[in-house]
KEBA-931067 format. One record per residue (C-alpha): residue in one letter; x, y, z. Coordinates in steps of 0.05 Angstrom, whole numbers, padded with zeros to 5 digits, always signed. Each point is the difference from the previous one (the first is absolute). Example, Ala and Ser with C-alpha at 12.3 -4.5 7.8 and 13.67 -1.06 7.14 Angstrom:
residu; c1; c2; c3
a; +00246; -00090; +00156
s; +00027; +00069; -00013
END
This chain:
residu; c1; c2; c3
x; +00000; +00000; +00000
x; +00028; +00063; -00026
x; +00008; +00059; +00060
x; -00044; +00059; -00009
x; +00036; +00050; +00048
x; +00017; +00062; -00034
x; +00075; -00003; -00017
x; +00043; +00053; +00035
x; +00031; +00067; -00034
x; +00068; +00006; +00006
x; +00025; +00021; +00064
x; +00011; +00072; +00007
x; +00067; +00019; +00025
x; +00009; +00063; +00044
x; +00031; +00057; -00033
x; +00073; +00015; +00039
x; +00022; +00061; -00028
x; -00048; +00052; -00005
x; +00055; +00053; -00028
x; -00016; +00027; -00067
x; +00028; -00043; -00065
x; +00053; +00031; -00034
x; -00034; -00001; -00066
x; -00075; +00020; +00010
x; -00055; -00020; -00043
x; -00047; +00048; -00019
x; -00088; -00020; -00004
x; +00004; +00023; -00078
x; +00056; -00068; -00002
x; -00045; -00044; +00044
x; -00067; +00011; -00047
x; +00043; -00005; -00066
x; +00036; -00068; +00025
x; -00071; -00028; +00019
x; -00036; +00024; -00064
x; +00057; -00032; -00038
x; -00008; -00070; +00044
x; -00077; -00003; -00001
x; -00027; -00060; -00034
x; -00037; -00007; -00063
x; -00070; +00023; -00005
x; -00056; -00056; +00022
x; -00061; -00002; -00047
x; -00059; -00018; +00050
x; -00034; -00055; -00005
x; -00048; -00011; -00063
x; -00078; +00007; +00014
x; -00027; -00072; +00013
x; -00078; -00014; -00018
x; -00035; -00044; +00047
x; -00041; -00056; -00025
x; -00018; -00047; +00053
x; -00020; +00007; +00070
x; +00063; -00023; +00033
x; +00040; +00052; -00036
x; -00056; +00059; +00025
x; +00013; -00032; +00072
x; +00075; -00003; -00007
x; -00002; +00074; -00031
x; -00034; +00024; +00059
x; +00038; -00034; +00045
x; +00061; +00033; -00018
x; -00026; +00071; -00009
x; -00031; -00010; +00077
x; +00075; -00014; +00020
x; +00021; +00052; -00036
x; -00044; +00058; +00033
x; -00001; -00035; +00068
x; +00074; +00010; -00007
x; -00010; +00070; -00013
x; -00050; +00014; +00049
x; +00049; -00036; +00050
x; +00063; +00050; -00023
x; -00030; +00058; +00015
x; -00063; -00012; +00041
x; -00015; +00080; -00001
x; -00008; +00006; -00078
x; -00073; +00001; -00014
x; +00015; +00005; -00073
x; +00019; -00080; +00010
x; -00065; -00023; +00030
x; -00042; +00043; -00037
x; +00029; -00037; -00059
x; -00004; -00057; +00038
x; -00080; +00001; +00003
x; -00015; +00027; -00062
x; +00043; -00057; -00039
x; -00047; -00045; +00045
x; -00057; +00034; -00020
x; +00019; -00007; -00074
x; +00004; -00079; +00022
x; -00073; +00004; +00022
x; +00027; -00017; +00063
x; -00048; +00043; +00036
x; +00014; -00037; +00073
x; +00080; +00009; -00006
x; -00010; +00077; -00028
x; -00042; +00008; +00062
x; +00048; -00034; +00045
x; +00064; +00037; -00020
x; -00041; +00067; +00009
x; -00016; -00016; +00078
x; +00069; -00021; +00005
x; +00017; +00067; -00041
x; -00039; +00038; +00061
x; +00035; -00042; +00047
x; +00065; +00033; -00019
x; -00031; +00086; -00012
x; -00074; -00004; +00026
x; +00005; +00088; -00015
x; +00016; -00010; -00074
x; -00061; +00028; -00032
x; +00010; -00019; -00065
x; +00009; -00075; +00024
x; -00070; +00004; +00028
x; -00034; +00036; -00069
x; +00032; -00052; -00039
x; -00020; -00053; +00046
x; -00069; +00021; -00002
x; -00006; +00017; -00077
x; +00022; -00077; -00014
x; -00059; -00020; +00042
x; -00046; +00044; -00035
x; +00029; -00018; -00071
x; -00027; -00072; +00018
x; -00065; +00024; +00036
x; +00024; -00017; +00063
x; -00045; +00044; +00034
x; -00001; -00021; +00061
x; +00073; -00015; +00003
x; +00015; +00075; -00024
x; -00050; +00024; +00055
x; +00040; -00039; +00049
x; +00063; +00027; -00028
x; -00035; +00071; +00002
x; -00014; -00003; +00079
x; +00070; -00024; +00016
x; +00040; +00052; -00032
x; -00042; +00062; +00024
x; +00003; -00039; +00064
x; +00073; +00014; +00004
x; +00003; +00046; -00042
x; -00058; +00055; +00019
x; +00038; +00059; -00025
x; +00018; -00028; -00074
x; -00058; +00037; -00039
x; +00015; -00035; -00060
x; -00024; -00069; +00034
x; -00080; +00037; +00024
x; +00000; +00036; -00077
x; +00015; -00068; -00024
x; -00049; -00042; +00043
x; -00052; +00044; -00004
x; +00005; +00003; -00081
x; -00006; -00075; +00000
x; -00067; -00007; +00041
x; -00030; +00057; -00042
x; +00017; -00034; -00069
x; -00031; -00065; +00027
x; -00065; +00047; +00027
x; +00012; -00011; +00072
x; -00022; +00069; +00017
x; -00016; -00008; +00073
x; +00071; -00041; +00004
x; +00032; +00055; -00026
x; -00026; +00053; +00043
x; +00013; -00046; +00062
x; +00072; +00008; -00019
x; -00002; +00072; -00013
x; -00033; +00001; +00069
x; +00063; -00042; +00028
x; +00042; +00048; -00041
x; -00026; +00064; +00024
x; +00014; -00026; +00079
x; +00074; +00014; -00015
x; -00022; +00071; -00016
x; +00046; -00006; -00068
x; +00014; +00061; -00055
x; -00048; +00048; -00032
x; +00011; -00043; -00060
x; -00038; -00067; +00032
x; -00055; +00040; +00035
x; -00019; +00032; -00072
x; +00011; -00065; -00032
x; -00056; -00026; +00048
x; -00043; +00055; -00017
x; +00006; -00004; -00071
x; -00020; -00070; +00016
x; -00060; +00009; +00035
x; -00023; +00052; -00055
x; +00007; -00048; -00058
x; -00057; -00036; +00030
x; -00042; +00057; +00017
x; +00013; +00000; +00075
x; -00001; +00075; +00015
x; -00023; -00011; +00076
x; +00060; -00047; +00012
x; +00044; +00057; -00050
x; -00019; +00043; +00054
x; +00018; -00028; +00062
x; +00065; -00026; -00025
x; +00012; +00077; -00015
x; -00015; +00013; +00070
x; +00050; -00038; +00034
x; +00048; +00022; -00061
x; +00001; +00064; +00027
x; +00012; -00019; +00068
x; +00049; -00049; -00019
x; +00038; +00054; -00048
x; -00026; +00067; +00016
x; +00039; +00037; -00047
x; -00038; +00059; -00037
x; +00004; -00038; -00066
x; -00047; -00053; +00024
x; -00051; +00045; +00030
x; -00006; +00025; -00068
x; -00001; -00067; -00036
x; -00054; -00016; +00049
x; -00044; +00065; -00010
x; +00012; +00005; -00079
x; -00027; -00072; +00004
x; -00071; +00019; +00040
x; -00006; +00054; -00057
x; +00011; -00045; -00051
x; -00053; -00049; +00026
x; -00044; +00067; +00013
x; +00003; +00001; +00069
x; +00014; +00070; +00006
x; -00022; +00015; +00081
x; +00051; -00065; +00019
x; +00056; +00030; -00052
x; -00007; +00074; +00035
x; -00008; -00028; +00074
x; +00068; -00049; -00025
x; +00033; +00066; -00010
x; -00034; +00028; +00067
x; +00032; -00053; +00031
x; +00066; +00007; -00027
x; +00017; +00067; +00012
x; -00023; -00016; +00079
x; +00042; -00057; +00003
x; +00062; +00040; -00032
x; -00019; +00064; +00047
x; +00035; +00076; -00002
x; +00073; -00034; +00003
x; -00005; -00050; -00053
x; -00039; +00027; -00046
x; +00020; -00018; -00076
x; -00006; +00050; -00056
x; -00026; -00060; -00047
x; -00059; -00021; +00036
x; -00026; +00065; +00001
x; +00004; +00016; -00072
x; -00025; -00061; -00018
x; -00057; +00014; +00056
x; -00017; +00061; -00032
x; -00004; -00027; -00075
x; -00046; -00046; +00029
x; -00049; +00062; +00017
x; +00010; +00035; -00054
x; -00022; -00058; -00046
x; -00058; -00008; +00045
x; -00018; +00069; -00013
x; +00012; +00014; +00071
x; +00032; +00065; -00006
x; -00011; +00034; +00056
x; +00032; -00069; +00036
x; +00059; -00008; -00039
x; +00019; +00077; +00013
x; -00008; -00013; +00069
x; +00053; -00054; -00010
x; +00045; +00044; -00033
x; -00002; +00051; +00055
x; +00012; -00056; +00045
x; +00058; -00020; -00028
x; +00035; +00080; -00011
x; -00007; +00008; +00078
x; +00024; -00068; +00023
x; +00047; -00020; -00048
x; +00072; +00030; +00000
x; +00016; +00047; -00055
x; +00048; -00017; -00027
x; -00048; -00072; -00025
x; -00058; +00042; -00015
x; +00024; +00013; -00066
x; -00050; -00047; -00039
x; -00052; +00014; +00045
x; -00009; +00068; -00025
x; +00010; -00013; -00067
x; -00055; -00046; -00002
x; -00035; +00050; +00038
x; +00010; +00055; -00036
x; -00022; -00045; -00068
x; -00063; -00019; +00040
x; -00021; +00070; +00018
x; +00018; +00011; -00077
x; -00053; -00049; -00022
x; -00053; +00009; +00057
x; +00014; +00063; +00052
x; -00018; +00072; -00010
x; +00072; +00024; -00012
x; -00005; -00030; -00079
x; +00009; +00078; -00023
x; +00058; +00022; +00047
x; +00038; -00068; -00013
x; -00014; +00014; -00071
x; +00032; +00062; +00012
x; +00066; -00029; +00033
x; +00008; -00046; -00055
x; -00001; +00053; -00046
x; +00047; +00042; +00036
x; +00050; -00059; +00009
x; -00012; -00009; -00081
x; +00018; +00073; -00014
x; +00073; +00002; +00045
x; +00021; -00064; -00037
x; -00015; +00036; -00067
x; +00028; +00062; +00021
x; +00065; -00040; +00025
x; -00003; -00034; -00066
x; +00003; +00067; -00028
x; +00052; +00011; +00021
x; +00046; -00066; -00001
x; -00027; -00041; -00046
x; +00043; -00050; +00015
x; -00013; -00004; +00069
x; -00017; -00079; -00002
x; -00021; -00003; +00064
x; -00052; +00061; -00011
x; -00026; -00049; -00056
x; -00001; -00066; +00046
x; -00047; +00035; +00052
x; -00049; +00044; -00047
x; -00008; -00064; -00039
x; -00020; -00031; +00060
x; -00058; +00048; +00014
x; -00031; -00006; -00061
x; +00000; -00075; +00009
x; -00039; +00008; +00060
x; -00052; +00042; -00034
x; -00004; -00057; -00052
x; -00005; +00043; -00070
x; +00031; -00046; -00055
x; +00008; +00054; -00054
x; +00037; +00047; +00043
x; +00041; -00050; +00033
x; +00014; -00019; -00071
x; +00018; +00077; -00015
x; +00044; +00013; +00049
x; +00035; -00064; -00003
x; +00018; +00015; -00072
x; +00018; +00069; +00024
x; +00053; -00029; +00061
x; +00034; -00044; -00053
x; +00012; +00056; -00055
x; +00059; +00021; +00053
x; +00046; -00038; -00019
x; +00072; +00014; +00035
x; +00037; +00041; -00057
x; +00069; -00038; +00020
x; +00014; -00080; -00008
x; +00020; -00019; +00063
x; -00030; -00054; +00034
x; -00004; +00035; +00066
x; -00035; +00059; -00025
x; -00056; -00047; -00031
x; -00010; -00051; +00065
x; -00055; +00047; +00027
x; -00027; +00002; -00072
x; -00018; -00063; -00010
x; -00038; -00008; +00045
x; -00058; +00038; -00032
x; -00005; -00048; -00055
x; +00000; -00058; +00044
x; -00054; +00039; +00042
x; -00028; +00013; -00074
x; -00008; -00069; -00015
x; -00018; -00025; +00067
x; -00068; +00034; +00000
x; -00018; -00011; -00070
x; +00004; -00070; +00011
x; -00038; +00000; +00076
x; -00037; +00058; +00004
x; -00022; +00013; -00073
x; +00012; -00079; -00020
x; +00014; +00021; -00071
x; +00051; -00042; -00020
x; +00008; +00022; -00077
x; +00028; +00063; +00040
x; +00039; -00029; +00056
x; +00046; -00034; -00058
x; -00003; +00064; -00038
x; +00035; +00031; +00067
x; +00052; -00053; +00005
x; +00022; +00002; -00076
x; +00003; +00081; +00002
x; +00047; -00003; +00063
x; +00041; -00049; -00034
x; +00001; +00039; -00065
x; +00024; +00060; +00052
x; +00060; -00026; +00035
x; +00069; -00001; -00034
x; +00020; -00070; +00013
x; +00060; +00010; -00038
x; +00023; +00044; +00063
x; -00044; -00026; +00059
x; -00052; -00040; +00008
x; -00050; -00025; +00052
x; -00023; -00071; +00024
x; -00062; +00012; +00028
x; -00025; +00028; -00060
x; +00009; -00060; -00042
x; -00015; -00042; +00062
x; -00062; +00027; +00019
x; -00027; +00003; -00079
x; +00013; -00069; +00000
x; -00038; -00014; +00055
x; -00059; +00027; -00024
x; -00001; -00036; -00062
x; +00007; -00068; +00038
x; -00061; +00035; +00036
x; -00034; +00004; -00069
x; +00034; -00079; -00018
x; +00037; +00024; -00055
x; +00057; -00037; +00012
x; +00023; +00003; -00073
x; +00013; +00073; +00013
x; +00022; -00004; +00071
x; +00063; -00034; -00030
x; +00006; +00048; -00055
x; +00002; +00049; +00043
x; +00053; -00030; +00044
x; +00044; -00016; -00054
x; -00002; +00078; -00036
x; +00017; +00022; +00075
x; +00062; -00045; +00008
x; +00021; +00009; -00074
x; +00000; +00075; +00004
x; +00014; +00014; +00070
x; +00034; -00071; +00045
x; +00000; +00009; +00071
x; +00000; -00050; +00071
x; -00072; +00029; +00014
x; -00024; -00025; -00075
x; +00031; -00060; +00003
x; -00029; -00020; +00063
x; -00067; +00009; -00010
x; +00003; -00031; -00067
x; +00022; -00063; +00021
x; -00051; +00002; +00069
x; -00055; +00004; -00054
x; +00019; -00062; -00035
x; +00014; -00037; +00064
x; -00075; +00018; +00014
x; -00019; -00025; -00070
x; +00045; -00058; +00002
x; +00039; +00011; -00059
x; +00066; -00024; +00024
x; +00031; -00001; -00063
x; -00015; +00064; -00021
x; +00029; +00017; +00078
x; +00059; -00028; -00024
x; +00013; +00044; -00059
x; -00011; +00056; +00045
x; +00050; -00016; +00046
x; +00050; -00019; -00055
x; -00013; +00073; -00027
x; +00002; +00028; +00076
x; +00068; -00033; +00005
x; +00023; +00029; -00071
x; -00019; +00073; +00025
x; +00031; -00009; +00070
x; +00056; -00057; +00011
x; +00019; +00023; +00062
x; -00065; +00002; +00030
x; +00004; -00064; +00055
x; -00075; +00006; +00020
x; -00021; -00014; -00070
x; +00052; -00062; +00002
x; -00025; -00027; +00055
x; -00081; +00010; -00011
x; +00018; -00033; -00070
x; +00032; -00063; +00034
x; -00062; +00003; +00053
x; -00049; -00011; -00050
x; +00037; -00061; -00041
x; +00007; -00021; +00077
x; -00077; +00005; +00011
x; -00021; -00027; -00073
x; +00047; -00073; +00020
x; +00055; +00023; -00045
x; +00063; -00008; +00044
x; +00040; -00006; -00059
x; -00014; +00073; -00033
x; +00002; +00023; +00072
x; +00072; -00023; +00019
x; +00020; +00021; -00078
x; -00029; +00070; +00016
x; +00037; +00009; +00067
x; +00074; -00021; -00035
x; -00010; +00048; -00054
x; -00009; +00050; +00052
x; +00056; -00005; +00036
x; +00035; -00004; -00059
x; -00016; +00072; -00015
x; +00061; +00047; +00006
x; -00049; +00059; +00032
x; -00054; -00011; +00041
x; -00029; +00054; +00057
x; -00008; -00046; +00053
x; +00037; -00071; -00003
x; -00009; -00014; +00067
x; -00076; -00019; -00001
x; +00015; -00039; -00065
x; +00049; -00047; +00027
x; -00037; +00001; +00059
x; -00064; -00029; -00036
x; +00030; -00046; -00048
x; +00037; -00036; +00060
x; -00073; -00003; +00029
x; -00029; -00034; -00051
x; +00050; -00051; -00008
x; -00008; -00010; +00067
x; -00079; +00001; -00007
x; +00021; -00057; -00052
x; +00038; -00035; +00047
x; +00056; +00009; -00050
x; +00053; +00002; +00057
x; +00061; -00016; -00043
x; -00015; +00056; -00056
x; -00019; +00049; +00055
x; +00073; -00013; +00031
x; +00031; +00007; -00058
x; -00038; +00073; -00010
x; +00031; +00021; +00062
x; +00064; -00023; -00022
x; -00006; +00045; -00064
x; -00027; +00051; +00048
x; +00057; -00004; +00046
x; +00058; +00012; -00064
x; -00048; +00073; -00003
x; -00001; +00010; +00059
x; +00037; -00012; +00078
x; -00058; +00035; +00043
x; -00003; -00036; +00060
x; -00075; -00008; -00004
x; +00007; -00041; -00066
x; +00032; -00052; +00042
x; -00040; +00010; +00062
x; -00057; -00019; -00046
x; +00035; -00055; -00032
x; +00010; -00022; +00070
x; -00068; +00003; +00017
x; -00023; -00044; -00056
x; +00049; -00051; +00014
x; -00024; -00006; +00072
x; -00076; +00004; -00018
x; +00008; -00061; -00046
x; -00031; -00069; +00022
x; +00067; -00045; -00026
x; +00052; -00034; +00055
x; +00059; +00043; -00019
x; -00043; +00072; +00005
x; +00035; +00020; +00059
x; +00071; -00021; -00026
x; -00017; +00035; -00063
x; -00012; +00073; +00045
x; +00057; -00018; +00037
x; +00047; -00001; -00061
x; -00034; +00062; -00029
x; +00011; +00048; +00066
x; +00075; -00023; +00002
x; +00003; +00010; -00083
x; -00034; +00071; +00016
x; +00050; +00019; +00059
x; +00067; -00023; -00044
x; -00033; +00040; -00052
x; -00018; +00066; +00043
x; +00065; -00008; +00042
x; +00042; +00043; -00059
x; -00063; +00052; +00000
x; +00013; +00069; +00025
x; -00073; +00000; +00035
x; +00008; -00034; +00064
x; -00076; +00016; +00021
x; -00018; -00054; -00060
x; +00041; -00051; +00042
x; -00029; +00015; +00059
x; -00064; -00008; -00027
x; +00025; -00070; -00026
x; +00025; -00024; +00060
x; -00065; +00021; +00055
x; -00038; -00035; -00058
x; +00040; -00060; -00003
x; +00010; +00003; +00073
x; -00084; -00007; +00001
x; +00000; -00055; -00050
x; +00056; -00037; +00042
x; -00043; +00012; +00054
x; -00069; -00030; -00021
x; +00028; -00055; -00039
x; +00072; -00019; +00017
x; +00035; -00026; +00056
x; +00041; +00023; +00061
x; +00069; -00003; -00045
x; -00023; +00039; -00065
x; -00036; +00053; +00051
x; +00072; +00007; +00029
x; +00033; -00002; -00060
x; -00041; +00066; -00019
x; +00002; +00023; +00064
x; +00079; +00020; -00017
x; -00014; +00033; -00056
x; -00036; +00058; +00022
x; +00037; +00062; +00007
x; +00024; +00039; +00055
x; -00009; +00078; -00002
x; +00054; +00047; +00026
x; +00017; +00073; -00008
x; +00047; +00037; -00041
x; +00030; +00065; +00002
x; +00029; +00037; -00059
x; +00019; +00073; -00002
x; -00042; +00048; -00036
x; +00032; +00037; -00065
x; -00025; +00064; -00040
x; -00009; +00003; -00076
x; +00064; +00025; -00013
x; +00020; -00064; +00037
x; +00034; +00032; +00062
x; -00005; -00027; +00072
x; -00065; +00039; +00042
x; +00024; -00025; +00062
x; -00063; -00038; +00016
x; -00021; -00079; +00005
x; -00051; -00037; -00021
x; -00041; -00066; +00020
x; -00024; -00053; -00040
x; -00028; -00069; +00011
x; +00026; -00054; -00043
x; -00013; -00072; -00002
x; +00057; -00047; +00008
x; -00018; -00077; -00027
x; +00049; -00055; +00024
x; +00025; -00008; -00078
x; +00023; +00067; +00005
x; +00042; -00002; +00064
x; +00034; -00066; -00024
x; +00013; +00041; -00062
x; +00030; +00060; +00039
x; +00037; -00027; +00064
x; +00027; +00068; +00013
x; -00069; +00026; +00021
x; +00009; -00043; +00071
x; +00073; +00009; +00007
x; -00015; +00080; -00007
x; -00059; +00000; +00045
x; +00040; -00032; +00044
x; +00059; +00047; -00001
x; -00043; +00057; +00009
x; -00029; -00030; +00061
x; +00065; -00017; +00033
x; +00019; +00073; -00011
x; -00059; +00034; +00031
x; +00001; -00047; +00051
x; +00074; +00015; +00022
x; -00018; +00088; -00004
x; -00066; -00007; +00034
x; -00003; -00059; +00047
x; +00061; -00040; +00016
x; -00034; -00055; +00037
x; -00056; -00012; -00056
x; +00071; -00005; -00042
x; +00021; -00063; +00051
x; -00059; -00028; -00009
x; -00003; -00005; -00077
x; +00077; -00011; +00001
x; -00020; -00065; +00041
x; -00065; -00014; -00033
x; +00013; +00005; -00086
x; -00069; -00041; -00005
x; -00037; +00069; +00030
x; +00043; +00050; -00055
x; -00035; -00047; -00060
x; -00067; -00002; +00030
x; +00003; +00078; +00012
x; +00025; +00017; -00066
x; -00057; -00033; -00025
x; -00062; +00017; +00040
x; -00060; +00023; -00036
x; -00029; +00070; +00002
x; -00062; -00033; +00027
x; +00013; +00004; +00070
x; -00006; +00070; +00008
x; +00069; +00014; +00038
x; +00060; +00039; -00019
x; +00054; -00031; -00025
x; +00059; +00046; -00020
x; +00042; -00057; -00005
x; -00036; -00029; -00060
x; +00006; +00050; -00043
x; +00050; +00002; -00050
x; +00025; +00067; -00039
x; +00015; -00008; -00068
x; +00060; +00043; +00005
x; +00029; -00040; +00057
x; -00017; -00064; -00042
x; +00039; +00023; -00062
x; +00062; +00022; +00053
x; +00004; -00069; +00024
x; +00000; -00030; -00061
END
């Protein structure tokens, strides 16, 4: 009988000498050596059709080994049982698909989406009672998940269970959830005609949510329903329960509209003076606006508001007189005449405002301008609804502008817009393709390619972005939302082709963010060996120490046996690398990060090892000179970081420091001199002390003319 133990791996033999090698071997070497050594490509294994039984049984024996084996991997990985169940649903095994989703709520009974699929198998199969079951359990657990009550409830209403379903709204509604699910209920209860239940769900609504929107929902519903006393005493109601303090500016508007389309005038001015003496000022702005319109319409002051209007109209004109290009003159006298409502002089004076055209071709003198024909256009197509004009507007504006100098997006943006409004889509693109032809800019672009995305053209998306990339190269947004969307259409392979021509570019405005996405999306690929050998190329660019910080980060977040070796290597690559740098805050910044990593995933050893190469700070003095180079006679301090590496590379640091310490300690105290004399351990560790605990040390500091003397 053979054995069936496992045979043994080679026996790993301790490493003895940790000491650098002589000749080092760089991570570019290591991935070329093992791309060179990999083996030859393995076709998979050829479809098989199954023709008998046994082979169905032996089929699914093997694929049930294969996901138990994945489920028992990585136990936390829903994706694996939910693939699980449904490949056991596609068996027809409706018991096992039912079993490996309780066992799937074994391991996350919060997962929402494990409960909604749950249930919707059940209810594919009619499994009513099962899904009801299901239903109970989850907002059991899971009372605050409103997806689980929308859902629920939407199932016992399809199958006509209306007094099920408003049980569960009732069971719902106990866990006092959003506005959302009360007017979901409401909506409910009026599809079926049930205006006295309507009501007293509005009721505790209000009490539940008493903000002033839903006072209003509630009154504007009485009215609707012609209930007019309830709607007014709602309002009555509303305005106690708010009192002086609270009162909101909205629910008394809306309080008074409601009397004034009841033909309660005399009520809804009441309101309005209600609201000027209780309401602070500076939010009674609408309030008398609407009241002055109301007493426009209905009070006894028609004549003298007429008159104010008039008088307003006649300073606009006069200051139009005299500045007729006074835009914002224009902006508020067309205004007023709006308000009065008077097509053919809106019309006028419209045509009047954009006869001023700024006499110089700047952009800046013609941002103000432009906005008369949008203004222009705006109310032929909402107020007047004439749309023959509205496109008339658009095309004269266009005709206007000298794209040749300056152009602007919102123009062609907005006329585009409205012909979608209109469903010309034919013209929509012509339109869109005159503006980029005559006038290419970001803005353009953009909203070119957002259209199509909405249409689903993605070809005709990609032609855009090919011509986005021939007017700006060095644009890395546009690189990157080009490789998103082959990402988000399944094409990885355009994606990754799109992200290395864009690093290939020689001039781009902000590399950073591209390299920064295309390593992402390898790694969103799970493409770890091409998204190390990215930040290899990135590294020949580029030393910044948070390149390899980030290269060290995705080594150590990797789920492989040799992750935390692979950091490891990278840090001590990084601090060979930075250790000829001039910036010694990038090392530092290496080594507290490596110091962290050590930390949280080495041992005792490598935490010591990094422990000794942090720096040390000390102090150094250097005489001050002029410009002409000449000695001031004064001294100044500086801090400066001292990293093991460099005091083994300049010994005569410590003997200096030393020599200066011997010599103060001879003038100033002799015994202090004794002591060091007898003690040379205490000279080093004083020369070296760190600025860090706050107390003088004379003896540390080192002049640089004294240090070139000694030498």
């Amino acid at each position: 009988m053979e054995d069936e133990r496992p045979a043994k791996g080679p026996k790993i033999v301790p490493v003895k000498n940790k000491m650098p090698a002589s000749i080092q071997i760089t991570a570019e070497q290591l991935l070329r050596e093992a791309k060179e050594k990999q083996l030859e490509y393995v076709a998979p294994p050829p479809r098989q059709k199954i023709s008998d039984p046994e082979e169905l049984a032996e089929y699914r024996m093997k694929k049930r080994k294969e996901l138990e084996d994945a489920i028992r991997k990585n136990r936390l990985k829903m994706v694996n049982w939910v693939k699980y169940a449904h490949w056991e649903e596609s068996q027809q095994e409706i018991q096992r698909a039912r079993s490996i989703w309780e066992r799937t709520l074994d391991v996350d009974y919060r997962n929402i989406a494990i409960w909604l699929k749950y249930a919707e198998m059940e209810m594919r199969y009619k499994q009513i009672n099962h899904a009801r079951n299901i239903w109970d359990r989850a907002i059991a657990i899971l009372p605050r998940a409103n997806q689980l009550w929308y859902k629920y409830t939407y199932m016992e209403e399809m199958l006509g269970n209306v007094a099920g379903c408003r049980q569960i709204f009732e069971r719902w509604m106990e866990w006092q959830p959003d506005e959302q699910a009360w007017n979901t209920y409401i909506k409910f209860e009026l599809r079926y005609n049930e205006l006295e239940r309507a009501r007293m769900i509005y009721e505790r609504f209000v009490v539940t949510h008493p903000e002033p929107r839903n006072w209003i929902r509630y009154a504007k519903f009485e009215e609707q329903n012609n209930y007019v006393k309830s709607s007014r005493r709602i309002y009555e109601r509303a305005i106690e329960f708010f009192g002086e303090e609270h009162l909101n500016e909205r629910l008394l508007l809306e309080f008074a509209r409601f009397e004034e389309h009841q033909k309660e005038h005399e009520r809804c001015r009441m309101v309005y003076k209600y609201a000027l003496e209780h309401l602070p000022k500076s939010s009674c702005e609408d309030i008398f606006k609407a009241y002055t319109i109301h007493e426009k319409k209905y009070g006894d002051r028609t004549g003298i508001e007429d008159v104010i209007t008039s008088k307003r109209k006649f300073q606009y004109e006069e200051e139009l007189k005299e500045n007729a290009m006074d835009y914002d003159t224009w902006f508020d006298y067309l205004r007023l005449l709006e308000s009065e409502g008077d097509f053919a002089v809106i019309r006028e004076s419209y045509e009047k405002a954009i006869a001023q055209v700024p006499p110089i071709q700047e952009k800046r003198y013609w941002r103000r301008y432009i906005y008369l024909w949008i203004n222009y256009a705006l109310f032929e197509e909402l107020e007047a609804e004439d749309i023959e004009l509205t496109r008339g507007v658009y095309k004269a504006c266009l005709n206007l502008i000298p794209h040749k100098k300056f152009t602007f997006a919102k123009i062609w943006l907005y006329y585009a817009q409205f012909e979608i409004r209109q469903k010309e889509l034919a013209s929509v693109r012509k339109i869109l393709g005159t503006a980029i032809g005559l006038c290419p800019k970001d803005k353009l672009f953009r909203g070119y390619i957002d259209l199509e995305i909405q249409l689903r053209e993605f070809d005709n998306c990609r032609r855009l972005y090919e011509k986005f990339l021939e007017f700006g190269p060095d644009n890395c947004t546009t690189w990157i939302k080009f490789a998103e969307l082959e990402s988000i259409l399944g094409d990885t392979d355009r994606a990754r082709a799109i992200y290395e021509l864009a690093i290939e570019q020689p001039r781009l405005d902000m590399p950073e963010l591209l390299w920064k996405a295309f390593i992402d999306f390898e790694i969103e690929q799970q493409e770890y060996d091409r998204a190390r050998k990215l930040y290899s190329k990135l590294l020949k660019k580029t030393q910044h120490v948070k390149v390899w910080l980030s290269l060290a980060q995705f080594e150590a977040s990797i789920d492989e046996s040799d992750s935390i070796d692979r950091a490891r290597d990278v840090f001590e690559q990084a601090y060979k690398t930075l250790r000829t740098a001039n910036d010694k805050e990038e090392r530092l910044m290496l080594v507290e990060h490596w110091l962290e990593f050590e930390k949280e995933r080495g041992t005792q050893e490598s935490v010591a090892r990094v422990e000794k190469c942090l720096p040390k700070r000390t102090k150094q003095r250097r005489k001050i000179l002029s410009e002409d180079g000449t000695d001031t006679g004064q001294w100044e301090e500086n801090m400066q970081l001292v990293f093991p590496d460099d005091e083994a590379v300049q010994p005569h640091l410590k003997l200096l420091a030393m020599a200066k310490r011997w010599k103060k300690g001879n003038d100033d105290v002799p015994t202090s001199a004794n002591e060091t004399t007898n003690n040379p351990a205490s000279t080093t560790r004083t020369t070296t002390e760190t600025e860090d605990n706050d107390i003088p040390l004379p003896e540390s500091r080192i002049d640089d003319e004294e240090m070139n003397d000694e030498s």
